[in-house]
C-alpha positions as CSV (number, residue, x, y, z in Angstrom):
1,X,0.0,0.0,0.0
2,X,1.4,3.4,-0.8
3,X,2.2,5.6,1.8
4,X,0.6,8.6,2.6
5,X,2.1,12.2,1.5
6,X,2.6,14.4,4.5
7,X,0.9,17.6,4.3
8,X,3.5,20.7,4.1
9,X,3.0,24.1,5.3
10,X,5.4,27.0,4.2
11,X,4.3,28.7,7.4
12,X,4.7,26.2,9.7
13,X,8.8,25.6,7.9
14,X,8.9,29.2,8.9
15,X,8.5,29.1,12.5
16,X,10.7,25.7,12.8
17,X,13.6,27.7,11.5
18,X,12.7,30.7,13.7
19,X,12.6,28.0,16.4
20,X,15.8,26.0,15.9
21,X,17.7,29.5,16.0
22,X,15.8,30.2,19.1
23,X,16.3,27.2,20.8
24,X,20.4,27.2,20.0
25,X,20.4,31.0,21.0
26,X,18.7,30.4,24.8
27,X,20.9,27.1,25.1
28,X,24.5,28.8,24.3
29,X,23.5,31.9,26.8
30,X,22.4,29.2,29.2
31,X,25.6,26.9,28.8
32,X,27.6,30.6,29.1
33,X,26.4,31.0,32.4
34,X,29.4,30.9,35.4
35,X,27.6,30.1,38.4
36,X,26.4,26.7,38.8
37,X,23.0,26.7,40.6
38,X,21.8,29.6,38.2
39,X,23.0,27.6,35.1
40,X,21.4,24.4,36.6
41,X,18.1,26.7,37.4
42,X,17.7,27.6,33.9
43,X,18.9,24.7,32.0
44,X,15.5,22.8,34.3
45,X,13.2,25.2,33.8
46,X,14.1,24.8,29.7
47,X,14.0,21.8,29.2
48,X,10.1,21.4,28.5
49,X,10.5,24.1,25.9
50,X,13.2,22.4,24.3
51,X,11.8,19.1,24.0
52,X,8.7,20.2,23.3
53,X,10.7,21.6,19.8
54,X,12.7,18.2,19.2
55,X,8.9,16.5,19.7
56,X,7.3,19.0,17.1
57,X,10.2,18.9,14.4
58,X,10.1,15.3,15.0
59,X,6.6,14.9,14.4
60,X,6.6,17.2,11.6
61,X,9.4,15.5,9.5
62,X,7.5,12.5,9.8
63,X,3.4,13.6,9.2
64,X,3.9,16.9,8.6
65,X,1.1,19.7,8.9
66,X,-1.1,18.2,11.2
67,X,-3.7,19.4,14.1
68,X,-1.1,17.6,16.7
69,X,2.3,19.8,15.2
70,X,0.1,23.2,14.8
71,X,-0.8,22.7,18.6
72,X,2.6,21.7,19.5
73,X,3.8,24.9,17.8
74,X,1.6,27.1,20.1
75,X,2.6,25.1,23.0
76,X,6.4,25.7,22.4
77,X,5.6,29.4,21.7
78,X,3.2,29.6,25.2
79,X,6.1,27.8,27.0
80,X,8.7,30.2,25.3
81,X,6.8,33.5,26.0
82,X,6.1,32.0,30.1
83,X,10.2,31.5,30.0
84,X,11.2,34.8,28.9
85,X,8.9,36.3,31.1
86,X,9.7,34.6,34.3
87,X,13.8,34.6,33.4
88,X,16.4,37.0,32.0
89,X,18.9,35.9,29.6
């Protein structure tokens, strides 16, 4: 049986790049950071952002533009915006 085409969405590539840059950007200042508990502090409290990104380019290489990948994009932004708010980088 053939196997389905996934469903792309120029958009959606858009905000994965935007993403990926974000994501390496917030983890180098992170892994820049001297003092132990802080860098330890932050590097927990992203971690749900950042595999919340690996899960949604993961799931989008494989099905593409889907309900689950356009609500994993707004959970990544939500848990972004919620990050930037509560800690300064």
């Amino acid at each position: 049986m053939a196997r389905k085409r996934r469903k792309l969405n120029k958009e959606m590539e858009l905000d994965i790049s935007l993403a990926t840059k974000k994501v390496e950007l917030i983890t180098a200042q992170i892994n820049d950071i001297q003092e132990e508990e802080t860098l330890s502090e932050y590097s927990l409290a992203f971690d749900p952002i950042k595999n919340t990104f690996l899960l949604l380019v993961g799931l989008y290489d494989t099905e593409g533009f889907t309900d689950k990948t356009k609500e994993l994009l707004n959970q990544y932004k939500k848990l972004l915006v919620s990050f930037e708010e509560e800690y300064e980088i």
